[in-house]
CHARMM internal coordinates of N, CA and C (Angstrom, degrees):
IC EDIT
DIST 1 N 1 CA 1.4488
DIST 1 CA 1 C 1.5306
ANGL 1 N 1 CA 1 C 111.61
DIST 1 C 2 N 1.4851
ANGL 1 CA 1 C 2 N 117.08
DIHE 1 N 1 CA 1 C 2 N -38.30
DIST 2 N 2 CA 1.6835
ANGL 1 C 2 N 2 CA 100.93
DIHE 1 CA 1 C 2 N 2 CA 171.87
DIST 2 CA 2 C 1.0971
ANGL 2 N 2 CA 2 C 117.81
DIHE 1 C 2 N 2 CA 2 C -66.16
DIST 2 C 3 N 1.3296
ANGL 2 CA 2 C 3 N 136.21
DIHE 2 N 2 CA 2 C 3 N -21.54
DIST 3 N 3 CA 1.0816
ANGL 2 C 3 N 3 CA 129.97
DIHE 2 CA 2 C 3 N 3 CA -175.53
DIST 3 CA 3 C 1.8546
ANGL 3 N 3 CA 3 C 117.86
DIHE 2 C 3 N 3 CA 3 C -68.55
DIST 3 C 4 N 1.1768
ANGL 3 CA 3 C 4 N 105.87
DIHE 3 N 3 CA 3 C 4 N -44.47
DIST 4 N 4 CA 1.3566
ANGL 3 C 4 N 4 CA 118.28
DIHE 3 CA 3 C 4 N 4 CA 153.89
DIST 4 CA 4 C 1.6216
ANGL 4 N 4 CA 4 C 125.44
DIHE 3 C 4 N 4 CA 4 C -49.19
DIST 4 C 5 N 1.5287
ANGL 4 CA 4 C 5 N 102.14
DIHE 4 N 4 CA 4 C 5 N -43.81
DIST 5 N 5 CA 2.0162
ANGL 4 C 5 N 5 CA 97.22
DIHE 4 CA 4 C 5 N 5 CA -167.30
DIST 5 CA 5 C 1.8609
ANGL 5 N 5 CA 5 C 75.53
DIHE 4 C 5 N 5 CA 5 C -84.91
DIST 5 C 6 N 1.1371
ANGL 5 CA 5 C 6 N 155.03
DIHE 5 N 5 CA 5 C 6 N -28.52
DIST 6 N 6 CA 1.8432
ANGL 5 C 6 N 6 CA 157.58
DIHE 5 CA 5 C 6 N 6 CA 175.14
DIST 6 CA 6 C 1.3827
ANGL 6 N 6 CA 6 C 73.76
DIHE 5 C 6 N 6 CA 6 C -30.38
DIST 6 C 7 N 1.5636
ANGL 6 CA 6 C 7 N 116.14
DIHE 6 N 6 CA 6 C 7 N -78.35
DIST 7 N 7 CA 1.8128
ANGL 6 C 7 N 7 CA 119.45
DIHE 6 CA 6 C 7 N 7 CA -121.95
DIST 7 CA 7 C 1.4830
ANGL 7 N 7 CA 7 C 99.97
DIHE 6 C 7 N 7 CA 7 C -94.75
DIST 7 C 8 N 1.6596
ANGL 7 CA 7 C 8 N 114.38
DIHE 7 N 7 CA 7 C 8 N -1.75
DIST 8 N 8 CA 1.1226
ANGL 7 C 8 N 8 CA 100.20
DIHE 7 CA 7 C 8 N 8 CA -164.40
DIST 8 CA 8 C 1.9558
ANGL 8 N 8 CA 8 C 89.10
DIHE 7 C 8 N 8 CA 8 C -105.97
DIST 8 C 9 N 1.5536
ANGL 8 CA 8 C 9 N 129.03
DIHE 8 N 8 CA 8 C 9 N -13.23
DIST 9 N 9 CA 1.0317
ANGL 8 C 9 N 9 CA 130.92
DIHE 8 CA 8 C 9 N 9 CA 153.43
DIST 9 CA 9 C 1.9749
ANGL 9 N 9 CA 9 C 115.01
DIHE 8 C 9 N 9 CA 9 C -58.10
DIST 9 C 10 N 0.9954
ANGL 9 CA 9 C 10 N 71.84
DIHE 9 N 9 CA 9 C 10 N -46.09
DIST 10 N 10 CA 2.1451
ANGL 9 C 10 N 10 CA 86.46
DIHE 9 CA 9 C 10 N 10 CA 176.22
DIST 10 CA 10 C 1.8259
ANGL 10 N 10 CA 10 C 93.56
DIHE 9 C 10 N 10 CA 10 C -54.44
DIST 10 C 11 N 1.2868
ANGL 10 CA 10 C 11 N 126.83
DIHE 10 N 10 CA 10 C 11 N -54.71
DIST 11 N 11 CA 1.4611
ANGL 10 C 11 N 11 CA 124.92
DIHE 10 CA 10 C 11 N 11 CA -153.14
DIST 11 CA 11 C 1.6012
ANGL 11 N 11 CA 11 C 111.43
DIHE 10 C 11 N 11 CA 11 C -78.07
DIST 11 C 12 N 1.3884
ANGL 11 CA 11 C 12 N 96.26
DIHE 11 N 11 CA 11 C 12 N -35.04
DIST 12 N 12 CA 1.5938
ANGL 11 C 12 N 12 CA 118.09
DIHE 11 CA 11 C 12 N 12 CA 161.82
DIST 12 CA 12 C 1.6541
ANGL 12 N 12 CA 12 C 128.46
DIHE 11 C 12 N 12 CA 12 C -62.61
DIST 12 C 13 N 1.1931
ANGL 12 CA 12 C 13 N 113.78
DIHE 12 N 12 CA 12 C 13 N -18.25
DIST 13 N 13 CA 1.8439
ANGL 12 C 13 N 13 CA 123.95
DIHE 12 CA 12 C 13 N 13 CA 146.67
DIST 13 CA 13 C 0.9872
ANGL 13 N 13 CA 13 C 106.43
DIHE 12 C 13 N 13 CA 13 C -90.97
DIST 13 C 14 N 1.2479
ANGL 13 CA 13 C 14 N 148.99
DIHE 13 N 13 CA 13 C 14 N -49.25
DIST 14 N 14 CA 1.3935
ANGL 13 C 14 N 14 CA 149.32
DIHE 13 CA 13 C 14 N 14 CA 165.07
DIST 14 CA 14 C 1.9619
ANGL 14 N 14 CA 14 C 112.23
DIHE 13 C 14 N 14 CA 14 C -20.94
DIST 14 C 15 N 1.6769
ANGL 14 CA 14 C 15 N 94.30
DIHE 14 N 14 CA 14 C 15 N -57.61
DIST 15 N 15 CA 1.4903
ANGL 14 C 15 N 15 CA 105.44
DIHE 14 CA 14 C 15 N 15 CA -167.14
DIST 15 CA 15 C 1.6026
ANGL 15 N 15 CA 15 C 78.87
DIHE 14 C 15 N 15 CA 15 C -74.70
DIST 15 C 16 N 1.4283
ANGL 15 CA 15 C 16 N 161.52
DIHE 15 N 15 CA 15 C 16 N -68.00
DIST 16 N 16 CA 1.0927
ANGL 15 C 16 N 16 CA 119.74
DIHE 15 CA 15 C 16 N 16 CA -128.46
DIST 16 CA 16 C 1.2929
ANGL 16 N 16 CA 16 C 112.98
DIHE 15 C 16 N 16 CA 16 C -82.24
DIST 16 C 17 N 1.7078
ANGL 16 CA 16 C 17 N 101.00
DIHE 16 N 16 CA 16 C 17 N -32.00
DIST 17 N 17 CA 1.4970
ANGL 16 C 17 N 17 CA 107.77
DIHE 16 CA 16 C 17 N 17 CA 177.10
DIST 17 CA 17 C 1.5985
ANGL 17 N 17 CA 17 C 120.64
DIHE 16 C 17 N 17 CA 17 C -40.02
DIST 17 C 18 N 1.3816
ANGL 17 CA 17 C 18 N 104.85
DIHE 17 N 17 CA 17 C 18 N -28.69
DIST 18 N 18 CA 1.8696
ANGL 17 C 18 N 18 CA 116.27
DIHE 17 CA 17 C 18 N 18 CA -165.34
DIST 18 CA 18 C 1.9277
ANGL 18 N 18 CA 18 C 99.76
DIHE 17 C 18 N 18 CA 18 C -90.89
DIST 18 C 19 N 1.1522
ANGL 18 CA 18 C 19 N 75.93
DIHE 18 N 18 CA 18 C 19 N -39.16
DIST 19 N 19 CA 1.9774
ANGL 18 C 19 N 19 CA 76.58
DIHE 18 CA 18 C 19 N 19 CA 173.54
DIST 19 CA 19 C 2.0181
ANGL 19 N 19 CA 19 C 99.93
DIHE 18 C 19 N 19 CA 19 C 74.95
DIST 19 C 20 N 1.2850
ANGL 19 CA 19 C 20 N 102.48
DIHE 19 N 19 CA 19 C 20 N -126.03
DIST 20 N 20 CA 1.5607
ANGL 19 C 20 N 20 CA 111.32
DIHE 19 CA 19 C 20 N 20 CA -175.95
DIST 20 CA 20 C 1.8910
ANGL 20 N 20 CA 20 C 101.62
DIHE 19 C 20 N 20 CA 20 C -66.78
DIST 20 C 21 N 1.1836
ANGL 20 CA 20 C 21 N 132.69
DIHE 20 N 20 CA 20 C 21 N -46.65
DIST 21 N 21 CA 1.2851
ANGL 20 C 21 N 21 CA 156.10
DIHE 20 CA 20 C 21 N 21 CA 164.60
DIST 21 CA 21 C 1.7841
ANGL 21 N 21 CA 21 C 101.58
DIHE 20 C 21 N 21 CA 21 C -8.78
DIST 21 C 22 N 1.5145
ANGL 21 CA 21 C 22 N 114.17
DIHE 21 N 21 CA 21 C 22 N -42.59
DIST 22 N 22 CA 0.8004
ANGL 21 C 22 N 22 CA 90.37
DIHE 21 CA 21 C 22 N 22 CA -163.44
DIST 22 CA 22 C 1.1375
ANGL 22 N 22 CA 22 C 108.67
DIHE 21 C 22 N 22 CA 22 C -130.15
DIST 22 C 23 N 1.7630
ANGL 22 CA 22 C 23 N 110.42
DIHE 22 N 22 CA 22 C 23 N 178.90
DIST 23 N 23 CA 1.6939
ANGL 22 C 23 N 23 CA 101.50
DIHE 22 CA 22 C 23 N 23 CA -146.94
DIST 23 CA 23 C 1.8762
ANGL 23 N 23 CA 23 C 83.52
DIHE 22 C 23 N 23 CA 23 C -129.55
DIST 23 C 24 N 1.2785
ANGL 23 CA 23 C 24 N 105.49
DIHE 23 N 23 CA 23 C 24 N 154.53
DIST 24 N 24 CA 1.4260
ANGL 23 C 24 N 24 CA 112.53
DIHE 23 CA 23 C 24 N 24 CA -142.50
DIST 24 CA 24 C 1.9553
ANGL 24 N 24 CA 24 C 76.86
DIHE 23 C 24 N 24 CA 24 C -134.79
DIST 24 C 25 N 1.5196
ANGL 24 CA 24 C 25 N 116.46
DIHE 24 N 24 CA 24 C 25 N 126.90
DIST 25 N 25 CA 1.1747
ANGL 24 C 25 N 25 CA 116.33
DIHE 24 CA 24 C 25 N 25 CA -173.13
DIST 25 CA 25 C 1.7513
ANGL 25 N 25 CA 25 C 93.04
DIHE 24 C 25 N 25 CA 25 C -141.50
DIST 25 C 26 N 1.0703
ANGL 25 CA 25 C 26 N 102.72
DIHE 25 N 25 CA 25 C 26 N 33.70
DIST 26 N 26 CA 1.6411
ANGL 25 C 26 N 26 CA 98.42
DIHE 25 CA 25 C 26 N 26 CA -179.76
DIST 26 CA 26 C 1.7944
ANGL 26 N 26 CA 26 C 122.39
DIHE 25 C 26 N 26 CA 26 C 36.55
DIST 26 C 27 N 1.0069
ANGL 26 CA 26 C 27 N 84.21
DIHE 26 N 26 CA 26 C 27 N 48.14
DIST 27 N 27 CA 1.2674
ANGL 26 C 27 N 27 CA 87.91
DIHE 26 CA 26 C 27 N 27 CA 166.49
DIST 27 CA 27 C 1.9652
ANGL 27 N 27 CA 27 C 144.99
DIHE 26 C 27 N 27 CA 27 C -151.47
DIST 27 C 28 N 1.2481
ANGL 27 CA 27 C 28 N 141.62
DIHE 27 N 27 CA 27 C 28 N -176.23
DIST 28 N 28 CA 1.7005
ANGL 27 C 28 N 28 CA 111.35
DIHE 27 CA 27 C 28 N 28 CA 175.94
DIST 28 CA 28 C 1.3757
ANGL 28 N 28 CA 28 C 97.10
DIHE 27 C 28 N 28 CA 28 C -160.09
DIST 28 C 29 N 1.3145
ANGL 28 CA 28 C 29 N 108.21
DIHE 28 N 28 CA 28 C 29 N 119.65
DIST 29 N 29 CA 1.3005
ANGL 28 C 29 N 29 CA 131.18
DIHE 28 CA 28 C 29 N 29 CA -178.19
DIST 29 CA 29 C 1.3497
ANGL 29 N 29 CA 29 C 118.46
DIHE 28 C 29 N 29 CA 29 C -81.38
DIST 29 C 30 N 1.2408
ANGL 29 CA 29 C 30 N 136.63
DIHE 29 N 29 CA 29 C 30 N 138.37
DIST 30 N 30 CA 1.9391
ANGL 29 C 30 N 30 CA 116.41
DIHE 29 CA 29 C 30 N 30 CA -172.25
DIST 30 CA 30 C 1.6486
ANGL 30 N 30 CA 30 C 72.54
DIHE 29 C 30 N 30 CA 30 C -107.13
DIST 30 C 31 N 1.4056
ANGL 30 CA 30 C 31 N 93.57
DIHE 30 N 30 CA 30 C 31 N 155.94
DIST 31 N 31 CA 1.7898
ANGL 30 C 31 N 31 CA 103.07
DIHE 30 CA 30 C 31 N 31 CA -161.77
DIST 31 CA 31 C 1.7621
ANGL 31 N 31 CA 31 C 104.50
DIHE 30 C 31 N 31 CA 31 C -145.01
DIST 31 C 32 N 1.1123
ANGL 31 CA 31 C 32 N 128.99
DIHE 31 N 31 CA 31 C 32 N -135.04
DIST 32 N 32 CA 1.6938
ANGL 31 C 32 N 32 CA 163.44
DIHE 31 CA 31 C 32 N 32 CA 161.12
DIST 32 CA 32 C 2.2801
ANGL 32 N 32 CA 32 C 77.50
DIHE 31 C 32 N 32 CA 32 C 14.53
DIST 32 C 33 N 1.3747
ANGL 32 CA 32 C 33 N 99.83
DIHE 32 N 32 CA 32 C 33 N 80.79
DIST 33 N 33 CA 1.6768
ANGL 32 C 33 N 33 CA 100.43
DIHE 32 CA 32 C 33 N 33 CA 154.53
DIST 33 CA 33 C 1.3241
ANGL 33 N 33 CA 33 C 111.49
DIHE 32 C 33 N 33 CA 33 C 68.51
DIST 33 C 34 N 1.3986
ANGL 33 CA 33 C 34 N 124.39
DIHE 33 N 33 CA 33 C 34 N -26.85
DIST 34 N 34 CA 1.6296
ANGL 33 C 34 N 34 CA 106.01
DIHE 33 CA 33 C 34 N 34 CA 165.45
DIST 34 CA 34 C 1.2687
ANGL 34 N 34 CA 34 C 123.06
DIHE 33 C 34 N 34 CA 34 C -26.92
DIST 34 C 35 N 1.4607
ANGL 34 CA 34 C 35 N 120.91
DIHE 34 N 34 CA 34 C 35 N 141.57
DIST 35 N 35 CA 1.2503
ANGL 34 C 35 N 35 CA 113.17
DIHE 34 CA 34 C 35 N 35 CA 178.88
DIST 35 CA 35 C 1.7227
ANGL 35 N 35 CA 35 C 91.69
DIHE 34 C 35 N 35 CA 35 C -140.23
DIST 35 C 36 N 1.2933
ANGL 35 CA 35 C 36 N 101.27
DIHE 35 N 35 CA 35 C 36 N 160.74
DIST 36 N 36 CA 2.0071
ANGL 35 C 36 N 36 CA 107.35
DIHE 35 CA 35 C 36 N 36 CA 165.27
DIST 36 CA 36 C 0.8780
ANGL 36 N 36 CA 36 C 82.69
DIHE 35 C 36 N 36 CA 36 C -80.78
DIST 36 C 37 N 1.7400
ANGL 36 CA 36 C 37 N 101.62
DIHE 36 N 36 CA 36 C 37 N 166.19
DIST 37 N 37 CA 1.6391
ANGL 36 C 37 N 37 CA 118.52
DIHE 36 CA 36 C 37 N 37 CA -173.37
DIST 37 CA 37 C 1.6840
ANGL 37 N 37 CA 37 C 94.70
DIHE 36 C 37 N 37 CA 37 C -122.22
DIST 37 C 38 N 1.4168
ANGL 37 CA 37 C 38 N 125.83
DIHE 37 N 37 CA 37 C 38 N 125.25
DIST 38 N 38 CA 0.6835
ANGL 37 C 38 N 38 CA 126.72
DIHE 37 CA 37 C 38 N 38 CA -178.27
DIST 38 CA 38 C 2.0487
ANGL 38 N 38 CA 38 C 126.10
DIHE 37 C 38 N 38 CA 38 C -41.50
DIST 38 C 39 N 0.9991
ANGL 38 CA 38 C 39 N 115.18
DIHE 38 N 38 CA 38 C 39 N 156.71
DIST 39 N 39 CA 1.3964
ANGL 38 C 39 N 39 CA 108.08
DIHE 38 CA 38 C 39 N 39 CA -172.70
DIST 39 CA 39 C 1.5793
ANGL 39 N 39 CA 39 C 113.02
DIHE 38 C 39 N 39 CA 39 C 79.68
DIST 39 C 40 N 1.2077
ANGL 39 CA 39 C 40 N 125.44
DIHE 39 N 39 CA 39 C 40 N -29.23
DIST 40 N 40 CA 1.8243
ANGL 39 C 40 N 40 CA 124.31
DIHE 39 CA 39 C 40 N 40 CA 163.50
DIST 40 CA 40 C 1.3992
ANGL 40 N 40 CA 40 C 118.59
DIHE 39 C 40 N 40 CA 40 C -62.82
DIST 40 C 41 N 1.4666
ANGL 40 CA 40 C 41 N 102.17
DIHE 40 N 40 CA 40 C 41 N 148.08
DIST 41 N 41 CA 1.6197
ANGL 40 C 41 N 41 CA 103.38
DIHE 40 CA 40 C 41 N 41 CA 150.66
DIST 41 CA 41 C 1.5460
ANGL 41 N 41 CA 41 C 132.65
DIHE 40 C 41 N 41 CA 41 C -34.45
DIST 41 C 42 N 1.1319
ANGL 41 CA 41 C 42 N 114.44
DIHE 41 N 41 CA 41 C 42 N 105.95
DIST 42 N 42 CA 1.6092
ANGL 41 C 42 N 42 CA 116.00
DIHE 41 CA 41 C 42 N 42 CA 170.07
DIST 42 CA 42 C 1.6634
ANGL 42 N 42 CA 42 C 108.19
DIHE 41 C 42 N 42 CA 42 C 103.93
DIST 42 C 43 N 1.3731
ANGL 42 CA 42 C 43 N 104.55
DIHE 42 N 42 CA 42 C 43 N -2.99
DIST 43 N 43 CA 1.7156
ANGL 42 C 43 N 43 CA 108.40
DIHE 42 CA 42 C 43 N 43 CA 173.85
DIST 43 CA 43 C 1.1636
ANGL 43 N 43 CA 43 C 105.00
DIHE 42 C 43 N 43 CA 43 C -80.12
DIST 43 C 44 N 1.1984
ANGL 43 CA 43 C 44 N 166.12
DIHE 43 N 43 CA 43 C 44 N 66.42
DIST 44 N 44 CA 1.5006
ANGL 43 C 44 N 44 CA 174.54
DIHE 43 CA 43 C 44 N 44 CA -98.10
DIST 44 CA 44 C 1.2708
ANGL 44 N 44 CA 44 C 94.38
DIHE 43 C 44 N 44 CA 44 C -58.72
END
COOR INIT
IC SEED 1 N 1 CA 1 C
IC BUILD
């Protein structure tokens, strides 16, 4: 979950920086090299 509220603070400077530019789809992607760590939930 931090990694998510990280990118979704990251997306939130993003949007102001873009101003009208940008298009807001409700949503937050974890992005830039995250990886699961092996042995967790959802790491295959």
């Amino acid at each position: 979950m931090n990694v998510l509220k990280w990118q979704w603070e990251r997306q939130q400077a993003e949007k102001e920086r873009l101003g009208d530019l940008w298009v807001d789809h409700g949503l937050v992607s974890a992005r830039d090299g995250f990886k699961l760590q092996s042995g967790r939930p959802g790491s295959g």
